[in-house]
N, C-alpha and C positions, 0 to 999 in steps of 0.2 A: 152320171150316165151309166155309170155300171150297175148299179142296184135294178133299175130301170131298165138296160137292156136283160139281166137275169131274167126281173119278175115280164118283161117281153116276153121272151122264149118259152120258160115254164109254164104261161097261159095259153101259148100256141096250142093250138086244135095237131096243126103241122107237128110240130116239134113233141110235143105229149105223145101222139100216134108211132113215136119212131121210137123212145128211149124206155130204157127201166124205168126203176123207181127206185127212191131213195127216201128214204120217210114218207114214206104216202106222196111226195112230190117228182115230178119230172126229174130225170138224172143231168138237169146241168148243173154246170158251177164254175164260182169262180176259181181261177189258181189250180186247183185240186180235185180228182175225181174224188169222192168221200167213202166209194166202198167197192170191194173184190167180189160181192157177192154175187152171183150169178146174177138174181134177178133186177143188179143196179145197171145191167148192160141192155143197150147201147146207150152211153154217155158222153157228154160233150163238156170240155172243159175250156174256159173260156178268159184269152190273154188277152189285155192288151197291149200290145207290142210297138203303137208308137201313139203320140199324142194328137199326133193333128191338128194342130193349132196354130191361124196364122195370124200374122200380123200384117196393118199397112201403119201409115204416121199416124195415125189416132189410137194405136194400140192393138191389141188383141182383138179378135172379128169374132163374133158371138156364134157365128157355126165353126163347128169343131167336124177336122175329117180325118178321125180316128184308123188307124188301121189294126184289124182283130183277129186272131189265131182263134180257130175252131179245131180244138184235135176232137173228132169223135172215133170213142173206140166202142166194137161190137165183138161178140162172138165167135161172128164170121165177118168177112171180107163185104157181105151183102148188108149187114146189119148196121156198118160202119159207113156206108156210099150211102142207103136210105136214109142215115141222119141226115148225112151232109149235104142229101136234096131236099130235107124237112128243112134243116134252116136254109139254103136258099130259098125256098118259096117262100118264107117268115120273112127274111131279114129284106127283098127284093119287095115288100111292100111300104110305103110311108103309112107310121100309125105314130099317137102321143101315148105315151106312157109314163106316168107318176107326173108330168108337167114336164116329160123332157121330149121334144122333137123331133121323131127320125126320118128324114127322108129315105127314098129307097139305096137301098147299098150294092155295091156294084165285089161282084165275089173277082179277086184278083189273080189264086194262086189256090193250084189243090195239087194234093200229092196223096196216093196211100202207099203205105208200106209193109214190108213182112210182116207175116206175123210174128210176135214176141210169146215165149210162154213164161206162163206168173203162177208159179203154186202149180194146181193141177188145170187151169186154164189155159188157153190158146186165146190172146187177143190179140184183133188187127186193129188196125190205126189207118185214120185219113184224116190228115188237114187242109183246112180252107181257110186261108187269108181273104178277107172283106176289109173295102173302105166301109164305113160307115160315118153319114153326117148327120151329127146332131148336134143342137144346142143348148145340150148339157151337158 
């Protein structure tokens, strides 16, 4: 599901329109922003924080309802909130991608905060926790 929800986001029209670049590709990722350089902001880095996965007596149920950390950081305070309404509109749609299934995701939790400076940058920070169901 995670390779999947990446190559999602990176192909988003939404999500492309909002972040840097980082290799020629949209600045998400997993774990890890990949780069300070100016032109990789705004970036979105991308947790999974819990499994979502339940069970009845027959075992494991093939939709999984993940829940996901979005920190995007930007520049500014503005560059950071317009991610984080790029993947709402991405993630708040049901689409398949690589064979995995996502229903629409329901955004559960956003917070931004100060900004931090790093080197000679000033980045802000906003995260959004999403459920997100898929069955993969």
């Amino acid at each position: 599901m995670e390779e999947a929800l990446i190559a999602r986001l990176r192909a988003s029209d939404f999500v492309a329109a909002a972040t840097g670049r980082v290799g020629g590709r949209p600045a998400v990722d997993l774990h890890e922003r990949k780069s300070d350089e100016p032109s990789a902001f705004a970036a979105a880095v991308v947790t999974i924080i819990s499994p979502g996965r339940t069970y009845d007596q027959d075992g494991a149920d093939a939709w999984q309802r993940r829940r996901v950390r979005f920190e995007c950081f930007g520049l500014s305070a503005g560059d950071s909130i317009i991610l984080k309404r790029a993947l709402v509109a991405e993630l708040e749609i049901a689409r398949v991608v690589a064979g995995v299934s996502f229903m629409k995701s329901q955004l559960q939790f956003e917070r931004s905060f100060d900004p931090e400076d790093l080197a000679t940058l000033r980045i802000f920070r906003t995260i959004a926790d999403f459920t997100i169901p898929s069955n993969g």
